[in-house]
C-alpha positions in Angstrom: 108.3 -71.1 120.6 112.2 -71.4 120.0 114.1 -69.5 123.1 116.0 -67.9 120.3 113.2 -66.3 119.2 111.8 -65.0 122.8 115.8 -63.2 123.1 114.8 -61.3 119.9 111.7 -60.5 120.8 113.0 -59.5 123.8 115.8 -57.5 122.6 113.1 -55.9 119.7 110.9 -54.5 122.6 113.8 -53.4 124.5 115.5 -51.4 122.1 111.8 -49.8 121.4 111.6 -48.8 124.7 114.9 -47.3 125.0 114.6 -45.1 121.6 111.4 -44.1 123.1 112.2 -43.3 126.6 110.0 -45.7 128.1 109.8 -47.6 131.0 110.7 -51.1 130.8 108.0 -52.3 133.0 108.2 -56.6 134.1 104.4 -56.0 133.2 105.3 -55.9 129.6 108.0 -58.4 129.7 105.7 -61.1 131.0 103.1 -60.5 128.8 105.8 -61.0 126.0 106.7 -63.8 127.8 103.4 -65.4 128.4 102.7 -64.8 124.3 105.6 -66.4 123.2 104.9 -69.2 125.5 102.0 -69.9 123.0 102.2 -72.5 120.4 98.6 -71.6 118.9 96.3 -68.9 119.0 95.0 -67.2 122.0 92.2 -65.3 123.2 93.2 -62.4 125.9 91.2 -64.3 129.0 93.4 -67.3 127.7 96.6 -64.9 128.1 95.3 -62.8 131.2 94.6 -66.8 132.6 98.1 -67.8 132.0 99.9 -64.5 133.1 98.2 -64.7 136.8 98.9 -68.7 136.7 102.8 -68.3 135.6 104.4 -64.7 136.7 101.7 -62.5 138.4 97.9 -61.1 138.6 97.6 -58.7 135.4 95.1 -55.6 134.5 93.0 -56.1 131.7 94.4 -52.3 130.4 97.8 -53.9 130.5 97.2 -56.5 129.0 95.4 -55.0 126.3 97.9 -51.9 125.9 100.9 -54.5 125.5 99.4 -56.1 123.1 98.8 -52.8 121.4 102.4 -51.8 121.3 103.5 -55.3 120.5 101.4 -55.3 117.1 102.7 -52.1 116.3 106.2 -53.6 116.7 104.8 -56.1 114.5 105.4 -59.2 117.1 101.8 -60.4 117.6 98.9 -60.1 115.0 95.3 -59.7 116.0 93.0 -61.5 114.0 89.4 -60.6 114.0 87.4 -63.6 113.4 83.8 -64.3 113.5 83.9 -66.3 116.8 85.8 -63.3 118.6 89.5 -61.6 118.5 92.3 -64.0 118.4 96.3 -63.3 118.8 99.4 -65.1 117.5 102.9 -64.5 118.2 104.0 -63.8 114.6 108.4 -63.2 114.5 109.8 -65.7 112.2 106.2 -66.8 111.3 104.7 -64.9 109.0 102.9 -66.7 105.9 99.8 -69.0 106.7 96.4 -70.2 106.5 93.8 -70.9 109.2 91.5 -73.0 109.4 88.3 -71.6 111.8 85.2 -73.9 112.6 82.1 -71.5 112.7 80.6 -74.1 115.2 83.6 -74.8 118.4 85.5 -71.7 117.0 88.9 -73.6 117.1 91.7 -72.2 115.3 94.2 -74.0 113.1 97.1 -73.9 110.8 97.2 -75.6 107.5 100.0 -75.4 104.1 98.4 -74.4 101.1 102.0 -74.4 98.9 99.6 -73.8 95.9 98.2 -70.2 97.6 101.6 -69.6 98.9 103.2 -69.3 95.3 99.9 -67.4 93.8 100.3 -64.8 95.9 104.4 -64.6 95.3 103.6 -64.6 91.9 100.6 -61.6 92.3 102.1 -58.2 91.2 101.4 -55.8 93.8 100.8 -51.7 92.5 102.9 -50.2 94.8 103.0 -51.7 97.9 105.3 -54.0 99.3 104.1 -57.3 100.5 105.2 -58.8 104.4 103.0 -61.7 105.0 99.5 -63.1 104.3 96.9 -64.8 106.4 94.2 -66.6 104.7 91.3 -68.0 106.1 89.3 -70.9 105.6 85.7 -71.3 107.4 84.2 -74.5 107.8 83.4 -77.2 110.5 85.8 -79.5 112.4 86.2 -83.0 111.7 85.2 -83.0 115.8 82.3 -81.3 115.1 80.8 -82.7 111.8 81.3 -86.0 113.8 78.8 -84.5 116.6 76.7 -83.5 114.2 76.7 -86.4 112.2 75.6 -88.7 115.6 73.2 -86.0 116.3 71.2 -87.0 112.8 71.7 -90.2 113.2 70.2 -90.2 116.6 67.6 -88.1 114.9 66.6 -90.7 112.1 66.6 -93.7 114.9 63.9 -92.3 117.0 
């Protein structure tokens, strides 16, 4: 993630907790940190993993509460998938579409210019529009290669 955008994340959480009179904690600074240090999605053992490797040991309630207040601020999103909850550091990225094998569970990012524009063009009955997320299930080319030397095997024997 750009350093640029970890200052205004930073400065975003700041100013929250200063309208709101509360404490501004290193706790919640290195989570933010540790988030934005992400360049995919990430599961909270992935996060609570790489909090205790690169600042300091973590509480799960931390961690958890953090990430709370930093969806409400509308700098991480949670997505609920089928293979578990996932998180994504989402300032200055907020249109896309995943990709999610149902078999590994890995998560990626594709363009779909074509969805992009449809749902620009969609008229929207009072509501204002932020972002999308779409996603996509299927298998992996990892995995349909697995699978396909696993049939193969299969119709050998």
């Amino acid at each position: 993630m750009k350093e640029s955008n970890k200052a205004a994340v930073r400065q975003i959480l700041t100013k929250y907790l200063d309208e709101n009179k509360l404490r501004k904690t290193p706790e919640r600074f290195a989570v933010l940190d540790a988030v934005y240090s992400f360049n995919d999605h990430f599961s909270i053992q992935e996060l609570s993993e790489k909090i205790e490797k690169d600042y300091f040991p973590v509480s799960r309630a931390t961690l958890y509460n953090a990430l709370n207040l930093f969806v409400n601020l509308r700098l991480v999103v949670c997505h609920r998938l089928s293979i578990g909850t996932k998180y994504e550091a989402c300032y200055a990225n907020t249109t896309h579409c995943h990709q999610v094998c149902t078999i590994c569970g890995k998560v990626s990012e594709t363009k779909a210019p074509k969805v992009e524009t449809a749902i620009e063009e969609t008229h929207l009955k009072r509501f204002r529009r932020d972002s999308f997320s779409l996603y996509i299930y299927g298998v992996c080319s990892t995995c349909l290669a697995r699978l396909t030397r696993e049939k193969n095997k299969k119709k050998i024997k």
